[in-house]
N, C-alpha and C positions, 0 to 999 in steps of 0.2 A: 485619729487618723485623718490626714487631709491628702487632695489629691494637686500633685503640680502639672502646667502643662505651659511647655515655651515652645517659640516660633520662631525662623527668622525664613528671609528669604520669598518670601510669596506677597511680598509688596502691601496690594491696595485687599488684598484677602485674609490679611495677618488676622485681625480682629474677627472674623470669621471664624478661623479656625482653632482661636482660642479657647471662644464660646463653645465649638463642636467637641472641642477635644475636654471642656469641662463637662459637658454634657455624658461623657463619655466615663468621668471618675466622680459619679455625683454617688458613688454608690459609696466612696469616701470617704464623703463630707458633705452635711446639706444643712448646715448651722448657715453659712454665708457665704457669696463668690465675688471673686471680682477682676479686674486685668489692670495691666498697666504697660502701655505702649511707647517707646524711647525712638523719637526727631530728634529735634531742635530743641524740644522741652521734652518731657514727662507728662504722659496722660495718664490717670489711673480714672477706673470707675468701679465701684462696689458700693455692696448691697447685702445686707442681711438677707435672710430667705433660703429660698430656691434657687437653682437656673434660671427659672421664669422669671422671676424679682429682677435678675440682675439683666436678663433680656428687655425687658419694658424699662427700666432707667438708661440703657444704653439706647433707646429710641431718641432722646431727648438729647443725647451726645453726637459730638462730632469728636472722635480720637484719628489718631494717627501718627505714624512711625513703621519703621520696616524691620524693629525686634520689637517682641510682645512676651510677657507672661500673664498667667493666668491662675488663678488658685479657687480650690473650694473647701471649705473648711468645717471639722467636725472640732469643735470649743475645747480649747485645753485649761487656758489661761483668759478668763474674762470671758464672759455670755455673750451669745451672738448678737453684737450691734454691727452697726454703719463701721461705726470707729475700729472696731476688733477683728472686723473684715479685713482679707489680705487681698491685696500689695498693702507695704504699711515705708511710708515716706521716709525720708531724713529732714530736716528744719526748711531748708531750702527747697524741698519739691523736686531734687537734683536726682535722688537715686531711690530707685523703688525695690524691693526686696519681697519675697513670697519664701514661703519657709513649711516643710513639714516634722515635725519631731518636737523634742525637746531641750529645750537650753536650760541646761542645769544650776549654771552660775549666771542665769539673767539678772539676778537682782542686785547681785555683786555690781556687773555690767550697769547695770540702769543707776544706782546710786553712784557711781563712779561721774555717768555722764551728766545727771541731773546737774552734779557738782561742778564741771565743766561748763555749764550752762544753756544744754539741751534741753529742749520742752518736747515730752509726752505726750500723744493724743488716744493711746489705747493701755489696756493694761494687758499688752501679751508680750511674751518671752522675746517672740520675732522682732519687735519695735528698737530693738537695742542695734540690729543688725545694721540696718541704713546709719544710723546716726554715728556708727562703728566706722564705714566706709566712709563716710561726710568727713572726719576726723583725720582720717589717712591722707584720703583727698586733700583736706587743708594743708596737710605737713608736704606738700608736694608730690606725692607719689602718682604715678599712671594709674587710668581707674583699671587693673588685671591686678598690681600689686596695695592695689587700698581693697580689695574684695579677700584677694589673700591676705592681705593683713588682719583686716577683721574676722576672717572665719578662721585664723589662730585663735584666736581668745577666747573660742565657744567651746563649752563643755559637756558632752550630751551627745543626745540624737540626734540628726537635719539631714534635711534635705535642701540648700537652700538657691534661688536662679535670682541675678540682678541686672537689673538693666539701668544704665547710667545719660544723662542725656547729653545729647549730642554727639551720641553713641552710637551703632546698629549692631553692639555685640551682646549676647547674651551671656553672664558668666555663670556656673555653677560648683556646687561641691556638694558631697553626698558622705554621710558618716551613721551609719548604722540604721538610715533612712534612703530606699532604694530610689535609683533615677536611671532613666535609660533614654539613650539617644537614637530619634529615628533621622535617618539620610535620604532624602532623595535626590534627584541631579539637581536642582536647582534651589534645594529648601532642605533645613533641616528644622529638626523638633527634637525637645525634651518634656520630661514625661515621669510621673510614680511610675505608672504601667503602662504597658503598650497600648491596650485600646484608645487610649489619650489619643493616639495618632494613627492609628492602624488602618483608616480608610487613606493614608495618604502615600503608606510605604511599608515594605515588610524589610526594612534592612535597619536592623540596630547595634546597637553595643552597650552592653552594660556597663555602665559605672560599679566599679569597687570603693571600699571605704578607703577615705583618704585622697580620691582622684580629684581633679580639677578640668572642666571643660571649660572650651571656650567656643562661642558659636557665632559666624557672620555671614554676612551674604558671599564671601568669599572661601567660605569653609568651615571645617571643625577641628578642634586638635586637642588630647586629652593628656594631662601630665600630673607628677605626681606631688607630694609638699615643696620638694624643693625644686617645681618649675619644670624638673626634666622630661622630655615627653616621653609616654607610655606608648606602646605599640598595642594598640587594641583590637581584635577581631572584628568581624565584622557577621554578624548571624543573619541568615534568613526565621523567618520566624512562618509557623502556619497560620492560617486565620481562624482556626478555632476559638473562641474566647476562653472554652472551657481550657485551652493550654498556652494561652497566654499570660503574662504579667507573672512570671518565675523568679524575676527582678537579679539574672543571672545566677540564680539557685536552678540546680539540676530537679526540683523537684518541690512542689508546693510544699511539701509537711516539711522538709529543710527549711524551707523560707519559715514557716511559722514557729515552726523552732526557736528558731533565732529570730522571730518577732517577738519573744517571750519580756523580754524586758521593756519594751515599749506599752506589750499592753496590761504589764501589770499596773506602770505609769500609768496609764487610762484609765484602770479599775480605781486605783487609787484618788487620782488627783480630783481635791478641792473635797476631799472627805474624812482627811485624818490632819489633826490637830497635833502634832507630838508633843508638844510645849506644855499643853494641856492634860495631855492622855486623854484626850477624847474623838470620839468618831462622830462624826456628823451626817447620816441618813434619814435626814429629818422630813425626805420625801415622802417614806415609809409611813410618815404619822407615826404615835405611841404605840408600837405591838407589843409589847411587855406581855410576853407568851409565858402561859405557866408549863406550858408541855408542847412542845414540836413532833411531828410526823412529817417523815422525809420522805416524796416518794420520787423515784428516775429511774432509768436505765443504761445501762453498758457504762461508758467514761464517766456521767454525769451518777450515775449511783456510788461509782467510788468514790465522788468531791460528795455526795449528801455523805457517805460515811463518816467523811474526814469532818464533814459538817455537824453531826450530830455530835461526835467525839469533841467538837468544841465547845458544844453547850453542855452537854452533861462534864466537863471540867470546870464550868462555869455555875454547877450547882442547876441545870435545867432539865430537867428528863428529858430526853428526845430518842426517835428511835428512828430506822431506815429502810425502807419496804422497796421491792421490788415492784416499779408501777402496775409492772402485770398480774402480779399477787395479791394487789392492792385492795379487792373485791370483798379477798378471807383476811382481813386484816381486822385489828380489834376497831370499834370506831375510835375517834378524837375523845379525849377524857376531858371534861372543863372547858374551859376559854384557851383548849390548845391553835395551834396554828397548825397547817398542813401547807409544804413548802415540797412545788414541783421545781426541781432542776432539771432544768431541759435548754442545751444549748440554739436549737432553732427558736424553740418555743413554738413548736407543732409536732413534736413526738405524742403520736395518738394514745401508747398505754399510759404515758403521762397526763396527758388532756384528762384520760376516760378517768386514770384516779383521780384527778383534781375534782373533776365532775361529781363521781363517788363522795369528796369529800364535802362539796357545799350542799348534798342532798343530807348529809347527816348532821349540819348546821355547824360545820368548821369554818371558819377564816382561812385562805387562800392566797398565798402569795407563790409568783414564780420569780425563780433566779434563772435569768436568761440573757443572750447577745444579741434579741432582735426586738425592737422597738416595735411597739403595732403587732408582735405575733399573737396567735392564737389566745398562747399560755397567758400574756402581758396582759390582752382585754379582758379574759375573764376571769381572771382574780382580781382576788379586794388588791394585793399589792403587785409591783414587779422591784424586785434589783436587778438592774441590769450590771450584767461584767464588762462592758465595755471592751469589748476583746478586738474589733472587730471585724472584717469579712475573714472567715476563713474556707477555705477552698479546699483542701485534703478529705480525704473522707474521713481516716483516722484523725480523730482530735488531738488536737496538741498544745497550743497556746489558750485553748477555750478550757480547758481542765484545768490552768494553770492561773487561772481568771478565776474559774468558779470557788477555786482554793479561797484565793484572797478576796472576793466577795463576799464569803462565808465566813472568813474572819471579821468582814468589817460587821458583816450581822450580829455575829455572836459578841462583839464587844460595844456596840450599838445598842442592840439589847439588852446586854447584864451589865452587872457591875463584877468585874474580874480585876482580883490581883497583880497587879502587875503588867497595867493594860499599858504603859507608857513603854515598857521592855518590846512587847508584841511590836506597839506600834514601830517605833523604830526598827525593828526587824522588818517591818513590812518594808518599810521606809526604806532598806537596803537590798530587798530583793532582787531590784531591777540591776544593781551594780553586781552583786553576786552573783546575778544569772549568768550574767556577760561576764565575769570571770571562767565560769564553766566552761561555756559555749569557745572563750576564747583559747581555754588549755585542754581541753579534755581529751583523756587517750582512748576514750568510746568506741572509736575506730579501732585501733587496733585490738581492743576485746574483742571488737565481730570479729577482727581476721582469725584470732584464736580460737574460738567456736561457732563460726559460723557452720559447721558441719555436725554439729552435736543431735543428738536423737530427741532430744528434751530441752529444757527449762523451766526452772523453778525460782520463783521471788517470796523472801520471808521476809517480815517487819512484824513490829509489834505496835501498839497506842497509834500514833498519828501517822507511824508509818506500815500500816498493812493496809491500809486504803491505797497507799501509791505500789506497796508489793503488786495488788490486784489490779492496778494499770496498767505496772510494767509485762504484766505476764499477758493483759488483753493486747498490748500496742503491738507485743511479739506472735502474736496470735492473727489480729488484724491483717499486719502485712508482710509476714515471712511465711508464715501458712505454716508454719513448725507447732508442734505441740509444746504450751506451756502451762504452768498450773501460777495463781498466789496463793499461800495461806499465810494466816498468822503464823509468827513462828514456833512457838510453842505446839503447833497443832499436825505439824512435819512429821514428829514422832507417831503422830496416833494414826499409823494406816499409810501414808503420801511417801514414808521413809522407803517402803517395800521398794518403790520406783527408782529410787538414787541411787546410780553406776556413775563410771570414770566418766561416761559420755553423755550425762547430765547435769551441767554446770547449774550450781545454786546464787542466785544474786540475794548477798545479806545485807537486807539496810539498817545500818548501825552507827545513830547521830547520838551524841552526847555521851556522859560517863557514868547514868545512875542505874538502877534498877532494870531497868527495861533493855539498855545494852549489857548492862554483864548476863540477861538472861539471855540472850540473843546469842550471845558469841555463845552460851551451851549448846544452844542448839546447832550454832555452824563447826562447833567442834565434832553433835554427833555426825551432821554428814562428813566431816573431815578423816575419820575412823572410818569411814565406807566406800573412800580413794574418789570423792566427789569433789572435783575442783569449786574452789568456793571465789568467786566476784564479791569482795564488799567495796559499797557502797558507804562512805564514812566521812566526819569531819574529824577525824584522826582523835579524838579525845578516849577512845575506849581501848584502843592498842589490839582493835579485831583485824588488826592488817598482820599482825602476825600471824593468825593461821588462815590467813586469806592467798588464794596465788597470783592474783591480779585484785587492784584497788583504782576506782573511780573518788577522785574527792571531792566534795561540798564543801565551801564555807562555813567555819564554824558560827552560827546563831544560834537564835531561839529555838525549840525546837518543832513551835508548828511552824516557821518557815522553813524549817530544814527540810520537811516532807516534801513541799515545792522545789525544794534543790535538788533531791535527792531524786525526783523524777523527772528532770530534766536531763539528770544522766540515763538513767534509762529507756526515757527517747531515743536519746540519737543511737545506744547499741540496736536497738530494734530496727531505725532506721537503716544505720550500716551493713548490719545482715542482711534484710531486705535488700538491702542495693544492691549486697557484692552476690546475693541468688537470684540477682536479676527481676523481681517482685517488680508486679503492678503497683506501687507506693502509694499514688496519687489517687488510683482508683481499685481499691483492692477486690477481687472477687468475690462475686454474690453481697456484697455492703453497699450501702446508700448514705450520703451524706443525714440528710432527713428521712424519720422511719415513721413515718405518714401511716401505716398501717397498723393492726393490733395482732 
């Protein structure tokens, strides 16, 4: 995740409010910063580091120009140098380009232009951008249509702002990476999020994917691929932070929703070898665990489930305790590991077991999103999910992180069958999610039961850890009563419960054992006039006694667990919505549960 921030319009203070407004999204990215200011020429300056880094080398500068961008960068592509710092050039020093997201076919791009005869100075995805628009430029184009020309060719996530010289416009385009424009009378700004600019004006408009800005001292105007302009609202926004940066999402857990494919990207990137079948966590050191003990709570006890369940298919014992329980739990047997997941990395009954378990001479590692917490310093290890900021109190894209962190463990650590299948599964999650995300009729299941007395989610093997999400996420923020069980375990007692007016969500991926027992079980509530929701990549034919069906992508089947609850986000979400629910901040819940 990086944070973008552009200027135009406030003259001999641009560069001022560059810095202020990076200062503002270092929460980010704090791998590297840097600006670059469009005159007569092109200034850039950055800096690996901090803010502070790039504040003390800009003492030593003199820039200037009256459009400016500004970036700070959390490393996607290439470790934080000088060189891998954003703004990132074209050959000429002509057009400077700052970028958030992912460009999928960069390396297409980059060999293409190498061949061309473009020279490199970083190894990141963005560096292809400028060289893209340098090329357009040559062929004669205006620099508005060599900016559009080039951000056709990108495949992926961006966010991306260019300033070209001898220019004072700033261009931009936003695709599945959010940007938002703030207006004052005489200055405007662009931005990831609001507080980038929010001491300077509460009037924005969000950018949608696909749009295209253009920013000068003379104004702003937002249109869409093919040039025409867009009529865009104009919002007031309040100055709370805690409800700013929505990135035109009605609703932080929306937005992280649909951050889900970027930050599995994050989890992922510069750790899976496909080529190979190998996963590379080699920060970890050697932990070749003969036996794992899981211990979390609430979302993050479901990913240790789904966690455990992948080592014991890998031939690893492992089990999964509730932190809190953790006390009466048997100790560590051998040279086992004990693995806290905790998305703060300061959940105290997680701490207190971790603590538990190095008094009894275990190995300690936490899987966590925060760098420096708690959890991180006081274990032998950390994997971090790379997820990063999230702001909902219900978790959503952190669960979805923890998944695929725990797979990179569990195949990092063993040796499994068939690790090259996984990996490419993983490999696709981020495309598959945003399939979902992009068709899903999620919604109109809430409209269908959003009135319902109940809710019940059944899975079996990798998917009754996401059963037991879906029925916490509807729990969390609709305030409705819901239950998960395995499905198998419906019949012994939880069956007594199931009327017309309690809808069953059946997750039912693949075609062997596990789903034809599953659709038994949706056949018995089927017999009991229990409307049944499956959940499926259509392989098992459970949509025939299903009355509504959400689809995943057919894959592997431990990523299909991560598909299959992405569907059941957003129905939890849309009910919540359409009953008017606290979403963002649901009652009596705390983002971090700091207490025991």
């Amino acid at each position: 995740m990086c944070g973008i921030i552009g200027c135009v319009g406030r003259d001999d203070e641009t560069l001022d409010v560059l810095v202020h407004g990076l200062s503002k999204l270092e929460y980010r990215g704090y791998d590297s910063a840097g600006v670059a200011l469009s005159g007569e020429r092109v200034d850039v300056c950055k800096k690996s580091g901090k803010i502070e880094d790039l504040r003390e080398a800009l003492e030593s500068r003199t820039l200037g120009g009256a459009a400016g961008v500004g970036h700070t960068r959390w490393s996607t592509h290439g470790p934080p140098t000088d060189e891998n710092a954003h703004p990132h050039l074209d050959c000429n020093g002509d057009v400077a380009v700052v970028h958030n997201g992912i460009i999928e076919n960069y390396q297409e791009l980059r060999d293409e232009l190498v061949t061309a005869g473009h020279t490199f100075k970083s190894d990141t995805d963005t560096e292809v951008v400028p060289h893209l628009v340098e090329d357009a430029l040559a062929d004669g184009l205006d620099n508005e249509a060599a900016v559009r020309r080039a951000i056709a060719r990108l495949e992926g996530s961006y966010a991306v702002a260019v300033v070209v010289s001898g220019d004072d416009t700033i261009y931009a385009a936003r695709n599945d990476s959010p940007l938002v424009l703030g207006l004052d009378d005489d200055a405007y700004y662009l931005a990831s999020d609001v507080p980038a600019f929010r001491d300077f004006t509460d009037r924005v408009i969000y950018l949608a994917d696909g749009e295209f800005a253009t920013l000068s001292a003379e104004g702003w105007r937002v249109s869409d691929v093919d040039g025409d302009e867009v009529d865009k609202d104009v919002d007031t926004v309040d100055w709370d932070p805690e409800e700013t940066g929505k990135s035109g999402y009605d609703h932080f857990m929306l937005k992280e929703i649909h951050e889900q494919p970027r930050a599995i990207r994050q989890c992922l990137r510069g750790r899976v070898d496909e080529l190979s079948g190998e996963v590379d966590i080699g920060d970890l050191g050697d932990l070749s665990p003969t036996g794992v003990q899981f211990v979390a709570c609430g979302t993050s006890y479901h990913a240790a489930l789904y966690g455990a369940q992948l080592l014991r298919d890998a031939g690893i014992p492992a089990q999964t305790f509730l932190a809190s329980e953790y006390a009466t739990a048997p100790p560590p047997i051998g040279d086992a590991l004990v693995v806290g997941v905790t998305q703060s990395g300061e959940t105290a009954d997680t701490l207190s077991a971790l603590r538990e378990a190095r008094k009894r001479g275990a190995r300690t590692m936490a899987v966590t999103n925060t760098v420096g917490s708690t959890a991180a310093r006081e274990c032998d290890h950390a994997l971090y999910i790379r997820a990063g900021p999230e702001i909902g109190v219900a978790a959503s894209k952190t669960f979805a992180s923890q998944l695929a962190a725990l797979n990179l463990f569990s195949l990092g650590t063993t040796r499994i069958d068939g690790a090259r299948e996984i990996i490419g599964a993983l490999r696709d999650l981020p495309s598959n999610i945003q399939a979902i995300l992009d068709d899903s009729n999620a919604e109109s299941v809430a409209d269908t039961y959003v009135d319902s007395d109940a809710y019940f989610f059944i899975g079996r093997g990798h998917q009754y850890p996401v059963a037991l999400e879906g029925a916490l996420k509807m729990k969390e923020i609709t305030y409705k009563h819901a239950e998960g069980f395995a499905a198998g375990e419906l019949k012994h007692g939880p069956l007594a419960l199931v009327t017309e007016d309690t809808p069953v969500f059946a997750v039912v991926t693949g075609d062997g054992e596990m789903a034809r027992k599953t659709i038994g079980n949706v056949k018995e509530v089927e017999a009991r006039d229990a409307p049944v929701v499956a959940v499926t990549d259509g392989q098992s034919d459970v949509e025939r006694y299903a009355d509504e069906v959400l689809e995943v992508p057919e894959t592997h089947p431990q990523a299909a667990a991560v598909l299959a609850n992405v569907q059941l986000q957003l129905v939890s979400y849309y009910v919540a919505d359409k009953l008017g629910r606290s979403i963002d901040k649901p009652r009596n819940l705390a983002k971090s549960v700091t207490v025991e």
